[in-house]
DOPAMAR-199628 format. One record per residue (C-alpha): y, z, x. Coordinates in pm, whole numbers, padded with zeros to 5 digits, always signed. Example, Ala and Ser with C-alpha at 12.3 -4.5 7.8 and 13.67 -1.06 7.14 Angstrom:
2
-00450+00780+01230;-00106+00714+01367;
END
This chain:
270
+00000+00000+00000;+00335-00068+00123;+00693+00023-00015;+00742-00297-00149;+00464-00282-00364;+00485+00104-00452;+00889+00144-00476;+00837+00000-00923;+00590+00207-00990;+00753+00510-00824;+01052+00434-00973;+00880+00455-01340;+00741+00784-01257;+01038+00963-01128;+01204+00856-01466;+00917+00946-01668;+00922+01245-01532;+01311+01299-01530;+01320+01335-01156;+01568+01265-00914;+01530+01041-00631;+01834+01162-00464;+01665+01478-00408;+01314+01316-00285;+01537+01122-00037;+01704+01470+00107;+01369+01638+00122;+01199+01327+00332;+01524+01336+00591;+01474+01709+00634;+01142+01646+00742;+01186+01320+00907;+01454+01512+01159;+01206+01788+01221;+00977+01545+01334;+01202+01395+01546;+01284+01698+01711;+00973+01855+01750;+00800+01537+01922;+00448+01618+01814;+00183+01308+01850;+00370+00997+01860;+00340+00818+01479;+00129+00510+01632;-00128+00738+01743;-00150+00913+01427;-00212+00575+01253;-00482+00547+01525;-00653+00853+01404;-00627+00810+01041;-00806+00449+01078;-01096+00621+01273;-01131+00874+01025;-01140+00634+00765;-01359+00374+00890;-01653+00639+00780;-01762+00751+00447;-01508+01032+00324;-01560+01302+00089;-01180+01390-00077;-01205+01734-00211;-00949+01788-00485;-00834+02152-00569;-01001+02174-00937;-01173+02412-01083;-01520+02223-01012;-01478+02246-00657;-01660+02572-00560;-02007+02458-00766;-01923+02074-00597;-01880+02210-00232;-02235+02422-00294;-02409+02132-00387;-02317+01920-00087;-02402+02216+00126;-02730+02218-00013;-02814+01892+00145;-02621+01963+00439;-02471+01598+00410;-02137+01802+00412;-02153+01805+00795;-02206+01475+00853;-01918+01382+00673;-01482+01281+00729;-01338+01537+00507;-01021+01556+00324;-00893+01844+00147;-00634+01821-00084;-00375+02094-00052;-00505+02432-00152;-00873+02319-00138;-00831+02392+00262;-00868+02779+00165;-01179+02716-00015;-01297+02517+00306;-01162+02729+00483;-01362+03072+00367;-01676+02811+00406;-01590+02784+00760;-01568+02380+00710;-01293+02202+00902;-01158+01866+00683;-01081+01591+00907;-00731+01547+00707;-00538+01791+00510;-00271+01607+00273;-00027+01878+00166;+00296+01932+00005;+00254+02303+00112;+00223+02434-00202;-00136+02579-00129;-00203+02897+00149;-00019+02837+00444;-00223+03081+00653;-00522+02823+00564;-00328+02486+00662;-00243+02625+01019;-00622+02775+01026;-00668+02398+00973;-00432+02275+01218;-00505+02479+01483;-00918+02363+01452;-00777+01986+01438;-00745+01820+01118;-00517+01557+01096;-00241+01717+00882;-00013+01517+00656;+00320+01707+00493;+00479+01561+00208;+00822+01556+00110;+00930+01539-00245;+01271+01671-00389;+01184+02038-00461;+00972+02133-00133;+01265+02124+00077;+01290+02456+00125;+00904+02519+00169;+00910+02210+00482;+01240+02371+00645;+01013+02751+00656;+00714+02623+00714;+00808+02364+01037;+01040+02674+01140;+00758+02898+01124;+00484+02688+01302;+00702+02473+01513;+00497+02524+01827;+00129+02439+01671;+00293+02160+01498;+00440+02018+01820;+00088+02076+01999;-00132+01905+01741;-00229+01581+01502;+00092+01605+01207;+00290+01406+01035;+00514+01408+00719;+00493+01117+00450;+00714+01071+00138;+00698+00913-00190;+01035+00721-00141;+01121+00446+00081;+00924+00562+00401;+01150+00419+00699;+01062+00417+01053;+00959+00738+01110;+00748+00864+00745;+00460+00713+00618;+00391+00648+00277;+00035+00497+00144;+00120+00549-00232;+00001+00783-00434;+00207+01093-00638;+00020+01389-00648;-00142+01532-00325;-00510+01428-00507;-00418+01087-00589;-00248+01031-00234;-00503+01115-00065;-00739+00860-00255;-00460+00650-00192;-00486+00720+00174;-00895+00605+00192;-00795+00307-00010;-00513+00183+00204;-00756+00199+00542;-01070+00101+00376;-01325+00379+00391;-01636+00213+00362;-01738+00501+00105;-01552+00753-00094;-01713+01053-00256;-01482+01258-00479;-01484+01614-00530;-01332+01860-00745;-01118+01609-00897;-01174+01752-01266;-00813+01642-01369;-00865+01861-01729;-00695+02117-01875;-00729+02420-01678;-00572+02448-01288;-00808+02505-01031;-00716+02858-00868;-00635+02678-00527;-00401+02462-00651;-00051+02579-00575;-00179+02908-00362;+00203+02961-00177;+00429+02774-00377;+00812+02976-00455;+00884+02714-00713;+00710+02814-01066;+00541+02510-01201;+00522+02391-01533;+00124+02356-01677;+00250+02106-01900;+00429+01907-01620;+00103+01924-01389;-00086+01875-01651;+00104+01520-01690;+00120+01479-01337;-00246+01448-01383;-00279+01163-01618;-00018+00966-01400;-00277+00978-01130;-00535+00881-01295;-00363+00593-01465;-00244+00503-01089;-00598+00538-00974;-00707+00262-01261;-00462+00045-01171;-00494+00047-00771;-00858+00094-00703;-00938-00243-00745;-00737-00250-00413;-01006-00057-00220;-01305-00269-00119;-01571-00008-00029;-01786+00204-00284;-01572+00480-00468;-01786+00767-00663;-01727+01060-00841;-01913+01355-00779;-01688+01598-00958;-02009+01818-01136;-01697+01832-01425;-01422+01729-01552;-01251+01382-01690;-01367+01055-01610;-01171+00892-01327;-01179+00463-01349;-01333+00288-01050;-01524+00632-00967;-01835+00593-01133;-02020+00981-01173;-02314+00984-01023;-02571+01231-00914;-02556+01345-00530;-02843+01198-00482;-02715+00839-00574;-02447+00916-00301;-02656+01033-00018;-02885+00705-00062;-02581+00466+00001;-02432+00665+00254;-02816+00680+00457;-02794+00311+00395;-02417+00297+00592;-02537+00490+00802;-02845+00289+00940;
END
C-alpha cells in the first residue's frame, strides 16, 4: 500500500469518524523529530528486517478476548515456536507472561508499556504509531526509553501522508495495520489470532492508555477494519486464515481448524 492509494480511504474514515487530520499530522511530526534525533536503526534497514520477517508464515495475534484459549492451542502443537510473530498492541503482555518474544510489535502505546520495552529489549521489531490523540503518550514514552529505543530495531509509522522519514502500509487500527503490514510484503502465510472483532474488548486491549475510550467508538473502529480488510485482501497473494477459536467472521480469512493451518505451513516449509 502506498499513500497514494490509502490517502481516499483515510480521508473517509477520519470524517466518518469526525476526526481531525490536523491533529494526526502534529502527532506523526512529534514522532518523526524524535526519530530524527535519537538515530536508532537507519529506516532502510528497518525495511530490510520487516521483508525478512515477512517472507515466512506469520501468526498476527490481535488483543481479543479469544486470544488466551488461541495462544494455548498453538502451544499445544508447539508450531508457536517455529513461527514470525506479531502482536498487536496489548497482546505483547499476554506474550509476554508466556515468555514468547513476537518478531514485530505494532503499537500505538495504548497497551502495557513495561511489556513493549520487555519486547524491545529481547528484539522485536517495534513499530509506534502516531495518530492525533497519542501525542502525549509518544512524547513520555520516547522520553522515557530514549536509550533502548536508540539501541534497538524501532520505528514510528502514521496513518497520514508518511513523508521521508514514517512509514505507512495502510491500515487504521493497530489489528488491521498489522494485517496490513503482512499484506504489503507478502507473507507467504498468515494465521490470525485473537482477532474476535465482537462486542466485548479483550482485557489487553488498551492496558496504559490516559485517554478514556469510547466502547461505542472502538466498537466502530472495528467494523472499519474489517470492511478495510474485505476490500484490500485481495491485495495479498499468499494464504490468509483465521484461527480466531471466536468471534466474527473476517473476509478473505477463511476459519479453519489448526490443523488445516499446520498442514500448509509443513507444506511451505518443505
Amino acid at each position: 500500500m502506498n499513500w497514494q492509494d490509502w490517502k481516499n480511504e483515510y480521508f473517509q474514515i477520519m470524517q466518518q469518524l469526525g476526526f481531525n487530520t490536523e491533529a494526526d499530522k502534529r502527532s506523526a511530526q512529534l514522532l518523526k523529530e524524535f526519530l530524527i534525533e535519537l538515530m536508532p536503526i537507519k529506516k532502510e534497514k528497518i525495511l530490510q528486517k520487516l521483508k525478512a520477517i515477512l517472507q515466512e508464515p506469520v501468526i498476527i495475534a490481535g488483543a481479543g478476548p479469544s486470544l488466551e484459549e488461541d495462544v494455548s492451542t498453538l502451544f499445544s502443537t508447539e508450531i508457536m515456536s517455529n513461527l514470525r510473530s506479531i502482536a498487536v498492541d496489548g497482546a505483547t503482555t499476554f506474550l509476554r507472561n508466556e515468555n514468547i518474544v513476537p518478531s514485530i510489535v505494532v503499537t500505538d502505546l495504548d497497551g502495557d508499556w513495561k511489556s513493549i520495552r520487555w519486547a524491545i529489549n529481547n528484539g522485536a521489531l517495534t513499530l509506534i504509531h502516531a495518530h492525533g490523540d497519542n501525542k502525549q503518550q509518544i512524547s513520555r514514552f520516547i522520553t522515557q526509553n530514549s536509550e533502548i529505543i536508540s539501541n534497538n530495531y524501532v520505528w514510528g509509522t502514521t496513518q497520514c501522508e508518511p513523508g521521508q522519514v514514517l512509514l505507512n502500509f495502510g491500515g487504521f487500527t493497530d489489528g488491521d495495520r498489522a494485517i496490513f503490514l503482512a499484506f504489503h510484503f507478502q507473507s507467504p502465510l498468515i494465521g490470525l489470532i485473537g482477532f474476535d472483532f465482537g462486542y466485548i474488548i479483550g482485557r489487553y486491549s488498551t492496558l496504559d492508555s490516559p485517554i478514556k475510550k469510547s466502547k461505542r467508538k472502538k466498537l466502530e473502529k472495528f467494523k472499519i477494519a474489517r470492511k478495510l480488510l474485505a476490500s484490500y485482501h485481495s491485495q495479498h497473494k499468499g494464504l490468509r486464515f483465521n484461527l480466531t477459536c471466536q468471534g466474527q467472521s473476517i473476509s478473505g480469512f477463511p476459519k479453519v481448524k489448526l490443523t488445516c493451518f499446520i498442514k500448509k505451513w509443513s507444506q511451505w516449509n518443505k
